[in-house]
C-alpha positions in Angstrom: 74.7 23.1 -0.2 75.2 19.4 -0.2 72.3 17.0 -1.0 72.6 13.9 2.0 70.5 10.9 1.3 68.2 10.1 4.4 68.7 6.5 5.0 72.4 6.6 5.3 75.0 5.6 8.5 76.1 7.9 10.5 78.7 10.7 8.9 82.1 7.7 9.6 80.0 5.3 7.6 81.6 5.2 3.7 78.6 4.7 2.2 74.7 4.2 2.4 73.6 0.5 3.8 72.6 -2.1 1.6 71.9 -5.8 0.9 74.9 -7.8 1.3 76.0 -10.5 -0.7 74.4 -13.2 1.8 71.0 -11.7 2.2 70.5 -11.4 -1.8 71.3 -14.8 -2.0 69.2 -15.5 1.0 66.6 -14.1 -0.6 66.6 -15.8 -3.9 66.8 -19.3 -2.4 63.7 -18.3 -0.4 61.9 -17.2 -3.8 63.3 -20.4 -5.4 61.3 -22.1 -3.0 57.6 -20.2 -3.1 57.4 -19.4 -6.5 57.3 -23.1 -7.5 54.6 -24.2 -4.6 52.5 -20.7 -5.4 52.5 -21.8 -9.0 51.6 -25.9 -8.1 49.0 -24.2 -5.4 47.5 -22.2 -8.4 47.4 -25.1 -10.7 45.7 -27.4 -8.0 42.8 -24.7 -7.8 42.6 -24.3 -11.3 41.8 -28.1 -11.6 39.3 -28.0 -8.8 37.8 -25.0 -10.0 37.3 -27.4 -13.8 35.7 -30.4 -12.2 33.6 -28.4 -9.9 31.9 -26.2 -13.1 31.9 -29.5 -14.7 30.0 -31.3 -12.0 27.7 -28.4 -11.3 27.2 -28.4 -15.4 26.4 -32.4 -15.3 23.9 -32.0 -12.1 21.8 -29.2 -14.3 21.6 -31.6 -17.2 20.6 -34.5 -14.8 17.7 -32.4 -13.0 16.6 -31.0 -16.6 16.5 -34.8 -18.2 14.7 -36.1 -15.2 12.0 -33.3 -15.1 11.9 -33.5 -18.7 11.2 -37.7 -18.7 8.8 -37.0 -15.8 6.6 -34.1 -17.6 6.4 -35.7 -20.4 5.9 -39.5 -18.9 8.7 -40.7 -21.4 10.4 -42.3 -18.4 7.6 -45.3 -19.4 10.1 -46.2 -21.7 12.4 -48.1 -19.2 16.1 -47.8 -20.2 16.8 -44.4 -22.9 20.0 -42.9 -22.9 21.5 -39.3 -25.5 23.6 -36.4 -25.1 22.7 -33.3 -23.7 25.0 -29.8 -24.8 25.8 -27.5 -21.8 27.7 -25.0 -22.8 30.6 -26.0 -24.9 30.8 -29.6 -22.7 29.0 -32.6 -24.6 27.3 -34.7 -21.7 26.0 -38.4 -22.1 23.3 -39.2 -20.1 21.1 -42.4 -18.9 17.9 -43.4 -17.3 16.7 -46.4 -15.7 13.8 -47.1 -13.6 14.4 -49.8 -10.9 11.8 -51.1 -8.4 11.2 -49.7 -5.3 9.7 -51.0 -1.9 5.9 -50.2 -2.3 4.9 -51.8 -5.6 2.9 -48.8 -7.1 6.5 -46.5 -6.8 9.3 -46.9 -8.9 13.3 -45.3 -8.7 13.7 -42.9 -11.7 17.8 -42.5 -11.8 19.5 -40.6 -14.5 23.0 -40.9 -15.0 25.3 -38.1 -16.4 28.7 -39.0 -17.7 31.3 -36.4 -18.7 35.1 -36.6 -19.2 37.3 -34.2 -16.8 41.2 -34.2 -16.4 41.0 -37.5 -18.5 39.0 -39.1 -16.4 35.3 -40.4 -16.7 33.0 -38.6 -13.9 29.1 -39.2 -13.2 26.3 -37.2 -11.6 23.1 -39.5 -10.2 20.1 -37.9 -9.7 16.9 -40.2 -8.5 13.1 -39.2 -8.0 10.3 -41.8 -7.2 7.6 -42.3 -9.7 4.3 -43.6 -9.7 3.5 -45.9 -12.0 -0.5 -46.0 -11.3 -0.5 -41.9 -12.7 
């Protein structure tokens, strides 16, 4: 008994099909050109996926400074600046209080710098204060 592979031609047929010659190079030009957008594509999300844990890091700090300055009425002070540690990621932060249209309110903004893909970001958060309380 003979043993006949299934995916061969027809009995006149010298041997089984297969790529050709053209179609393997076809195919290899083809890969030549995905493989190197795929790996770009995966690097552009990997960025994008940095600055937005980054940002979303800065924009906890912000809201913790300012509820901290408003508890605790420091934001009296006027102008105060530090660093705040999230995570592994030092963050420098800034307040300022700036008038605002009614003369009893004033704008609380804190500023949060932090360095991503060498560059110099910033989260602003503002609340009104009231500087009769």
């Amino acid at each position: 008994m003979r043993w006949k592979p299934t995916n061969c031609l027809p009995p006149r047929a010298r041997s089984c099909a297969g790529f050709t010659l053209a179609e393997v190079l076809a195919a290899l030009v083809f890969m030549a050109i995905v493989i190197p957008v795929a790996v770009e594509g995966l690097r552009v999300a990997s960025l994008a996926a940095q600055w937005g844990v980054r940002r979303a890091a800065a924009a906890r700090v912000a809201e913790r400074v300012l509820n901290e300055l408003v508890v605790t009425g420091q934001w009296r002070r006027g102008v105060q600046n530090g660093q705040a540690l999230e995570g592994l990621q030092v963050y420098e932060w800034e307040s300022r209080l700036d008038p605002w249209l009614e003369s009893h309110l004033r704008v609380l903004t804190v500023r949060v710098r932090f360095p991503v893909q060498h560059q110099e970001a910033e989260v602003v958060l503002s609340t009104l204060v009231d500087v009769t309380q």
